[in-house]
C-alpha positions as CSV (number, residue, x, y, z in Angstrom):
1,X,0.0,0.0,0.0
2,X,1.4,3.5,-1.2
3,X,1.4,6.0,1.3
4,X,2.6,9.8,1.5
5,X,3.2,13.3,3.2
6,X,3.2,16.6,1.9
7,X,1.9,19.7,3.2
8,X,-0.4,21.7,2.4
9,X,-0.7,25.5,1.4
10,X,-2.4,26.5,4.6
11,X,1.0,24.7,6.4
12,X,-1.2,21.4,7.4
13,X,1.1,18.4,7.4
14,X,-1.2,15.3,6.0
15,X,-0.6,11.7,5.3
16,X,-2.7,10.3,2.2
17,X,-2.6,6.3,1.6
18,X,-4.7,4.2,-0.1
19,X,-7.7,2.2,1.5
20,X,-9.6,-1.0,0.2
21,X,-11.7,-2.6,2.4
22,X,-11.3,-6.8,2.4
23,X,-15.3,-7.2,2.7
24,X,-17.1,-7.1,-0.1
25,X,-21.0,-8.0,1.8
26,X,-23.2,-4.9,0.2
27,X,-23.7,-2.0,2.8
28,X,-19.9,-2.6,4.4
29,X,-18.8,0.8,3.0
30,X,-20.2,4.1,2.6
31,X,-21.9,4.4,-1.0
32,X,-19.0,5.6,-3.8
33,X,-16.5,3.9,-2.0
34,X,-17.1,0.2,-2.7
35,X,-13.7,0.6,-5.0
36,X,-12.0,2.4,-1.9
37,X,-10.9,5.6,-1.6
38,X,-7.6,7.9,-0.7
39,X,-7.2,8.5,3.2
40,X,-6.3,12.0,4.4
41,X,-5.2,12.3,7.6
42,X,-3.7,15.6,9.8
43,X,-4.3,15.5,13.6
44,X,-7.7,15.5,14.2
45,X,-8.8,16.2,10.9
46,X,-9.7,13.3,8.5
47,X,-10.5,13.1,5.3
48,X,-12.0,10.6,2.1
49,X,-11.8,11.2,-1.6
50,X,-13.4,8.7,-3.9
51,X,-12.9,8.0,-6.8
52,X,-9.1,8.9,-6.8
53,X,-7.0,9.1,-9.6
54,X,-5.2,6.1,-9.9
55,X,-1.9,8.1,-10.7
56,X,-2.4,10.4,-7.4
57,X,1.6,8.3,-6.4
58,X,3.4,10.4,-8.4
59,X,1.1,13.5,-8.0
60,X,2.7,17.0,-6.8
61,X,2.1,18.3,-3.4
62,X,-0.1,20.6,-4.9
63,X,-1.7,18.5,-7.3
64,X,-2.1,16.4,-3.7
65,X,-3.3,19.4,-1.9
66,X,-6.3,20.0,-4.7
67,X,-6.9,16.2,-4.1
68,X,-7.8,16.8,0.0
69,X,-9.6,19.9,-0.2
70,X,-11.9,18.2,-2.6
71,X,-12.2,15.3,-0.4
72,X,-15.1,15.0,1.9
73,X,-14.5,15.3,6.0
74,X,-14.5,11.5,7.0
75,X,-16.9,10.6,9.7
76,X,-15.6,10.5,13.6
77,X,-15.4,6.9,14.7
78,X,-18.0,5.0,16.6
79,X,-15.4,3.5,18.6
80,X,-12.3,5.5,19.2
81,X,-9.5,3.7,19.7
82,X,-8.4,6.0,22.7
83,X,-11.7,5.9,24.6
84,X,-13.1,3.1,26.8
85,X,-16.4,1.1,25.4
86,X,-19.3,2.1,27.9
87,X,-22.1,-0.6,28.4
88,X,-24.7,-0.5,25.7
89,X,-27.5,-1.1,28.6
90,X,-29.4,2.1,29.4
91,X,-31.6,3.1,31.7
92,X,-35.0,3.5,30.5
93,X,-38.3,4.8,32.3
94,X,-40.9,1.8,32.4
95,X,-44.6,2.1,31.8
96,X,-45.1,2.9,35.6
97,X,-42.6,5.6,35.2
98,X,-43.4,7.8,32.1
99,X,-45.4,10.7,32.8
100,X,-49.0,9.6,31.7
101,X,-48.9,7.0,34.1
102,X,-49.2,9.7,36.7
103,X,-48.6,7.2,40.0
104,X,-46.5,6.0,42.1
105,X,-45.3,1.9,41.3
106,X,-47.7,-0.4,41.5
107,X,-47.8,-3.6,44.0
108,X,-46.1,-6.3,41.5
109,X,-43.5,-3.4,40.3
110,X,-42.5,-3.0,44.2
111,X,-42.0,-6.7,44.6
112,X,-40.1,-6.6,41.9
113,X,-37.6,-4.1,42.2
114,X,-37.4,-5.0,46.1
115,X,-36.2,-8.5,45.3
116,X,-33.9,-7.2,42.8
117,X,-32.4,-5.1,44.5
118,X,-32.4,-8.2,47.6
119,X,-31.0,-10.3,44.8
120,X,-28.1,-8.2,44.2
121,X,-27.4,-7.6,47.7
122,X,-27.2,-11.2,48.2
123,X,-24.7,-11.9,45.4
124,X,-27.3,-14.1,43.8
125,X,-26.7,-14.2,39.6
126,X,-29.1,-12.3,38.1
127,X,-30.3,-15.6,35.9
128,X,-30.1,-17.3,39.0
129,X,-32.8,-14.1,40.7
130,X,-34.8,-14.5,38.0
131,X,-35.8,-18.2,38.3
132,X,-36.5,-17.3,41.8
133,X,-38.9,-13.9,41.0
134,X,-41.0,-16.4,39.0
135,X,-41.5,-18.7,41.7
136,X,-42.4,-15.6,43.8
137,X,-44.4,-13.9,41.2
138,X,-46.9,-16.6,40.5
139,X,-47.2,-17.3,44.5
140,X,-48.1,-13.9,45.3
141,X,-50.2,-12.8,42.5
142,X,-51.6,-16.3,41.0
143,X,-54.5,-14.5,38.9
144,X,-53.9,-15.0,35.0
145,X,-54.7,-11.2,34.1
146,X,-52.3,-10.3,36.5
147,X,-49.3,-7.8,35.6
148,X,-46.9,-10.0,37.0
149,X,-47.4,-12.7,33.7
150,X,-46.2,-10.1,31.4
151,X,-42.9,-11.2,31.0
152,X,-40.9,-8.3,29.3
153,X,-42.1,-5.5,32.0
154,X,-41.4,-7.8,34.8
155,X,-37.6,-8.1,32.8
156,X,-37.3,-4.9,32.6
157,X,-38.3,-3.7,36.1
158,X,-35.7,-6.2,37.2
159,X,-32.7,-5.5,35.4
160,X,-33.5,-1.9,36.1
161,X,-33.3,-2.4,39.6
162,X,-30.6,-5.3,39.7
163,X,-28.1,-3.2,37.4
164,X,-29.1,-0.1,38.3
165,X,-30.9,0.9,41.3
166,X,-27.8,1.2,43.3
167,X,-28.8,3.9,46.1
168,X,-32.1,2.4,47.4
């Protein structure tokens, strides 16, 4: 892979190479740059020109300078290297929570987030919590229209509380 500096009339000192991308599964690249496309790179400031000229090697600095000022501003990266990953999980207000509910958490929400939080406290695995909520859930509220049966707001109340709740 080919790969140069030069600066630029402003002073910038950029690096240009060459970048093809080893996937070819439709939607891996940006649209235009399926063929890849010349990388520009000073600092903080990135850059992407496709298509490049396949002579742009031998090109002069100026010829090279033209090339990145028509090149378009390459997008910041989802990951940067020199930042941690955070967890993807987010806290999220529950049905009992979002302002047309208008009350307080009702009875099976309570017994939820209590044992959750019990759960945690205990060092009990939150799989391990959750075979045990069931059991309690269907002892204390046994009726079949019950909120306690629906499955995704109970998991959500709980992993609220068991990942999240860590003041109460």
């Amino acid at each position: 892979m080919a790969a140069r500096t030069f600066t630029d009339s402003a002073g910038l000192t950029w690096d240009v190479f060459e970048v093809h991308r080893a996937s070819q599964k439709a939607g891996a690249v940006s649209p235009g740059f399926e063929e890849g496309w010349l990388a520009f790179a000073s600092g903080t400031n990135k850059r992407r020109l496709a298509p490049f000229p396949p002579d742009w090697e031998s090109a002069s600095e100026e010829e090279l300078g033209l090339l990145c000022e028509a090149a378009r501003q390459a997008p910041m990266p989802r990951y940067p290297i020199d930042q941690p990953l955070r967890p993807r999980i987010r806290r999220t207000a529950t049905r009992d929570e979002t302002p047309q509910a208008g009350g307080p958490a009702n009875g099976v929400q309570a017994t939820v987030r209590a044992f959750a939080r019990e759960a945690r406290a205990r060092g009990l695995a939150a799989v391990a919590a959750m075979m045990e909520l069931k059991t309690l859930l269907q002892n204390r509220y046994p009726e079949a229209d019950s909120e306690a049966r629906d499955r995704k707001l109970i998991r959500r109340w709980f992993v609220d509380a068991y990942y999240f709740d860590r003041d109460a």
